[in-house]
N, C-alpha and C positions, 0 to 999 in steps of 0.2 A: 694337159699342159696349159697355166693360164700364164700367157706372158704379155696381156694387157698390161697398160698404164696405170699406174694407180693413183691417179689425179684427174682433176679434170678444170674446165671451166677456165678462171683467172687465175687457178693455182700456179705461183710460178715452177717452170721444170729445169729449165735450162738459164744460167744468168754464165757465161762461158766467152772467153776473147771479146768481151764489148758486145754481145747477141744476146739477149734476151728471148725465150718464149715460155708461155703461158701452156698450162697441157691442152687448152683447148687449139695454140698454135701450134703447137708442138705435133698433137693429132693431125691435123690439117697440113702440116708438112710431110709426115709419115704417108698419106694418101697420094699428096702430089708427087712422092719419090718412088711411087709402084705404080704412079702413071708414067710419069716420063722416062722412067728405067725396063717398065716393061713385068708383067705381073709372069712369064715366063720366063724372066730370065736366066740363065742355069746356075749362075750365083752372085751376086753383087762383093765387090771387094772397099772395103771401107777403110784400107792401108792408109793410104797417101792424103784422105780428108783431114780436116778441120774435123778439133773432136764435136763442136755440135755437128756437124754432115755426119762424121761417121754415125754418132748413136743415131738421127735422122735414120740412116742405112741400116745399122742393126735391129732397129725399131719396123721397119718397111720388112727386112729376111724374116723376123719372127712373125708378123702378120702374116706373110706371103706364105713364108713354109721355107724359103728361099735359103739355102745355103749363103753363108756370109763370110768374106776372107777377112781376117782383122791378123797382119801380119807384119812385123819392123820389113818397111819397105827397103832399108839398106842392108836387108841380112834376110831377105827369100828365103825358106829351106826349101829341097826339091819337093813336090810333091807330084806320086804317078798318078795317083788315083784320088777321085772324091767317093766316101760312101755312100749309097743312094738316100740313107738315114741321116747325114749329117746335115747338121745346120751352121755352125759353127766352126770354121778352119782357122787356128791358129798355131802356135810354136810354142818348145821351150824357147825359156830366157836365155840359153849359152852359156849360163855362169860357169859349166863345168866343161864345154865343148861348142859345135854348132849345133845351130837351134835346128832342133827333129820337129816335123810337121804333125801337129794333131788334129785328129775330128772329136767334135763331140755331141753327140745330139743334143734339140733343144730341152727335154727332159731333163737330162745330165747338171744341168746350170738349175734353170727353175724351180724343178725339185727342191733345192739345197735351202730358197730362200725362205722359207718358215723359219727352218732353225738358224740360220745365220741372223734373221730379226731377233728371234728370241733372247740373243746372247747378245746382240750389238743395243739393242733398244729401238733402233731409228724408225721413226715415224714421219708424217709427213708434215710434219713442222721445221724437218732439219733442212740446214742448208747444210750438203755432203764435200766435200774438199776433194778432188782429184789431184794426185800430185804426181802423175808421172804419164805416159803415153797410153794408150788405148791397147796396144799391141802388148804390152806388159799385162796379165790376165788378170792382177789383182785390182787393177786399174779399172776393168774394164770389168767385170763383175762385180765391183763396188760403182761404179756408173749405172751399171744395166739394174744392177737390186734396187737402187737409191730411186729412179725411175718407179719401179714394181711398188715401190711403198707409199708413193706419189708425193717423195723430196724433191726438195734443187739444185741440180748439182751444177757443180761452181768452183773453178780458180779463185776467188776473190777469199783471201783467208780473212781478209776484216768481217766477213757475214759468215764464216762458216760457224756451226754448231758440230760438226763430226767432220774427221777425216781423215783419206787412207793412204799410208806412208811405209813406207819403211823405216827402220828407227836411227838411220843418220840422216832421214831428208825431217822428220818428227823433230829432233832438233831445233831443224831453222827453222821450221812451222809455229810451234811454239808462241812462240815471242809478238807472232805477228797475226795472230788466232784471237784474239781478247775475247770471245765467245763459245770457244771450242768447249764443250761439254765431256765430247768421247771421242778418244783416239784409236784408230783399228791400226792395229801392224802385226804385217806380217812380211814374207820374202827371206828374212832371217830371223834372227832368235833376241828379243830384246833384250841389252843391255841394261846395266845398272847407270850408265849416263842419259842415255833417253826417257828411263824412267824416273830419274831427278828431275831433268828439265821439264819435264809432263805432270809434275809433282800438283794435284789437285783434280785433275783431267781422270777421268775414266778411262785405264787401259783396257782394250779387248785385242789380246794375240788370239790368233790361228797358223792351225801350221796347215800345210796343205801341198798338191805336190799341178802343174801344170796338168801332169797325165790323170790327175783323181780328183781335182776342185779341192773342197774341203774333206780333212780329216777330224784335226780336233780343234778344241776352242776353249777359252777360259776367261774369264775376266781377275786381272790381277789382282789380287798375288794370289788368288785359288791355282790349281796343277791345271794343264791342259787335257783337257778329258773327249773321248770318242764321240761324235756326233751319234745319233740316232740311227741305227743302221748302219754304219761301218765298223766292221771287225779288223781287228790286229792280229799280229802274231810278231814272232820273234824267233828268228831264224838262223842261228851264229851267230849273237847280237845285231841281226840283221833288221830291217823293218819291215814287215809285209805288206798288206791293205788287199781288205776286201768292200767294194763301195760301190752302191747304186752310183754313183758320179762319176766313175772313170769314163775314160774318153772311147770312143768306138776302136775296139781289134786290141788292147793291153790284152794280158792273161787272168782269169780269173781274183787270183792271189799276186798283187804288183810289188812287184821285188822296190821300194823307194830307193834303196842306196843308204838310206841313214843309219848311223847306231843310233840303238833304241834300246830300253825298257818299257817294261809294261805291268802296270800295279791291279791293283784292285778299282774296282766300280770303272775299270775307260781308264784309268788315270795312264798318261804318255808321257816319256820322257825323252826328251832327241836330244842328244849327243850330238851332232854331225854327222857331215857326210862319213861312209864308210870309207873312201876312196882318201878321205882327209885325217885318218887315221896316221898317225909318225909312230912308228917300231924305234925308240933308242934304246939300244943297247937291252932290250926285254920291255923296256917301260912304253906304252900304247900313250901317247900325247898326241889328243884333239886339238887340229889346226883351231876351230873356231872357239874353244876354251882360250886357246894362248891371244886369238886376238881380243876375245872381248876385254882380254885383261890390260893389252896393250893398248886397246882405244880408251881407255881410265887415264892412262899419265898424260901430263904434264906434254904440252909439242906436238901430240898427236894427232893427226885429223881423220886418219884410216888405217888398217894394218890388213895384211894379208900374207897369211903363214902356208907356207907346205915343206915337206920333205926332202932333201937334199941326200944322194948316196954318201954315205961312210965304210972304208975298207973296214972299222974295226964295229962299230956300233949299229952298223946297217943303214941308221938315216941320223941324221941329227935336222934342225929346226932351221928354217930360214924366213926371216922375216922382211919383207918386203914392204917401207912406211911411206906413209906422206905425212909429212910435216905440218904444223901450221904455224910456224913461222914464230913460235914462244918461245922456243927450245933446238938447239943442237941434236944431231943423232945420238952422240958423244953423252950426253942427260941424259937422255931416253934410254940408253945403254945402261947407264947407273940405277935410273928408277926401275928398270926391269929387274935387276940382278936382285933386288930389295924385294921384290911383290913374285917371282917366277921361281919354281921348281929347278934344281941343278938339271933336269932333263928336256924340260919344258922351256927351257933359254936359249932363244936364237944364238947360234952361233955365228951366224952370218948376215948381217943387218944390208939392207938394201935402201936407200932414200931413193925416192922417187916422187916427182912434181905434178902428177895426176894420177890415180888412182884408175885401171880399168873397169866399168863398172859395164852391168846389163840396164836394160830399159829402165826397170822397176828401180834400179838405185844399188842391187846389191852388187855387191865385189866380183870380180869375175874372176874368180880363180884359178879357172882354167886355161885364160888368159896372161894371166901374170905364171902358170907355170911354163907354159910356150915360150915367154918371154927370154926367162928365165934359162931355158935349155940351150 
């Protein structure tokens, strides 16, 4: 496992909340945080830091060997046990429930980063954009790679060269990036509005799951295709994974949850979540098909679809929006009837003034279905 630095000297590493440091300070902080925290310690928890302390803390666990907690300090999941193997403790995101606690060795991450260079480009000329919390794992493995390649990772979107988002926080990034060269996103499936506004910008999607790191990857508009060593399968239109990067204790063959297809040479197709499947009336309508169509109109700032019982048709559509403030529900209702499938059309519109989201940015779904009930 090499999970050195990969900078050194006056290269800058970190420019983050007004802190600057250079990898060669960078280094020399990483020392003094395995002296003063103790080179036995039985795991250092880098939740509730400041993201330079925390990567300082992840940087110090990977030296040490040291198990490291990186967890949404307002959403703990229980955890009985650490594996003696584990390096890394963190959670799902919750978008579909509460956040289940994962291990995963240092392997598990490090491994991956050859091919995720491959496919993103970044070097250590970039400046890498963080945009969401540490505790969110895309966050947080686009932090720790960006490090390994001997980049700077940095809030400041006026010096970034790359950065990793989701594609309604990509958006606001945009605008305010004048150098951004490559955009990574991942968390959900990008839209045809993100990739407007990114229009120029190098897209690199991944899908990938909390319990398996990476699965596939593509640079737009090529298909998302299987890394190096992770096998597929399809299962009831199910999604499998087989993958040196699952986390410590899954099953062999990891049941994702997603509908999927599967092509020729790797090539991946994700439908969504299985569980976001809508039965009307015989016809199978994907919650996240009907929303990416509904985040395109006119008013809309977010949508979030599931399932509603029917005594005659079994489920029909309910759409749960937030507004931005352009447009009426009352429009959005018309623009839909115009662009949506007679099965595929909310029956049930719901306005709502904030949108539930997970750390990373995406919809919480599972969330808004609680809500809901």
């Amino acid at each position: 496992m090499n999970s050195e630095l990969g900078g050194s000297g006056d290269q800058p590493a970190l420019d983050f909340d007004g802190r600057t440091y250079t990898y060669a300070e960078l280094d020399r902080a990483i020392d003094r945080w395995i002296l003063e925290h103790g080179p036995g310690a039985p795991a250092y928890d880098a939740s509730t830091l400041p993201v330079p302390d925390a990567l300082i803390c992840v940087c110090a666990a990977a030296r040490q060997g040291t198990p490291v907690i990186v967890e949404n300090p307002e959403a703990r999941p229980d955890r009985a046990v650490v594996p003696p193997s584990a390096f890394l403790l963190v959670a799902t995101s919750g978008s579909t429930g509460r956040p289940r606690p994962l291990a995963r060795t240092a392997a598990s991450w490090f491994d991956s980063f050859p091919a995720f260079t491959e496919v993103t480009g970044i070097d250590a000329t970039d400046h890498v954009l963080i945009t969401g919390p540490l505790h969110a794992t895309m966050h947080l493995f686009g932090a720790v790679h960006a490090l390994w390649r001997g980049a700077c990772v940095t809030d400041d979107p006026s010096r970034a060269t790359v950065v990793h988002a989701v594609p309604a926080v990509l958006r606001e990034v945009v605008g305010k990036a004048p150098k951004l060269r490559t955009a990574v996103v991942a968390g959900t499936a990008l839209d045809d509005g993100a990739r407007a506004v990114a229009d120029g910008i190098e897209i690199v999607e991944y899908y990938g799951a909390a319990e398996l790191s990476l699965v596939a990857a593509r640079r737009v508009p090529e298909p998302l295709r299987l890394l190096d060593g992770v096998d597929a399968d399809i299962r009831d239109g199910l999604l499998y994974v087989r993958s040196p990067y699952s986390v410590i204790g899954v099953p062999e063959w990891f049941g994702v949850g997603d509908l999927a297809e599967l092509g020729d040479d790797g090539e991946l197709t994700v439908r969504g979540r299985g569980d976001s499947a809508i039965n009307v009336g015989g016809t199978t309508v994907i919650a996240e098909d009907v929303e990416r169509i509904l985040a395109t109109l006119d008013g809309v700032a977010a949508a979030a679809v599931v399932g509603s019982p029917h005594s005659v048709l079994g489920e029909t559509v309910t759409a749960v929006v937030e507004l931005d403030g352009t447009a009426e529900i009352a429009e959005v209702r018309s623009h839909a009837r115009r662009t949506l499938t007679k099965e595929a059309l909310p029956r049930r519109w719901v306005p709502i003034e904030s949108m539930p989201r997970t750390a990373s940015g995406k919809v919480a779904r599972g969330r808004v279905r609680d809500w809901l009930a």
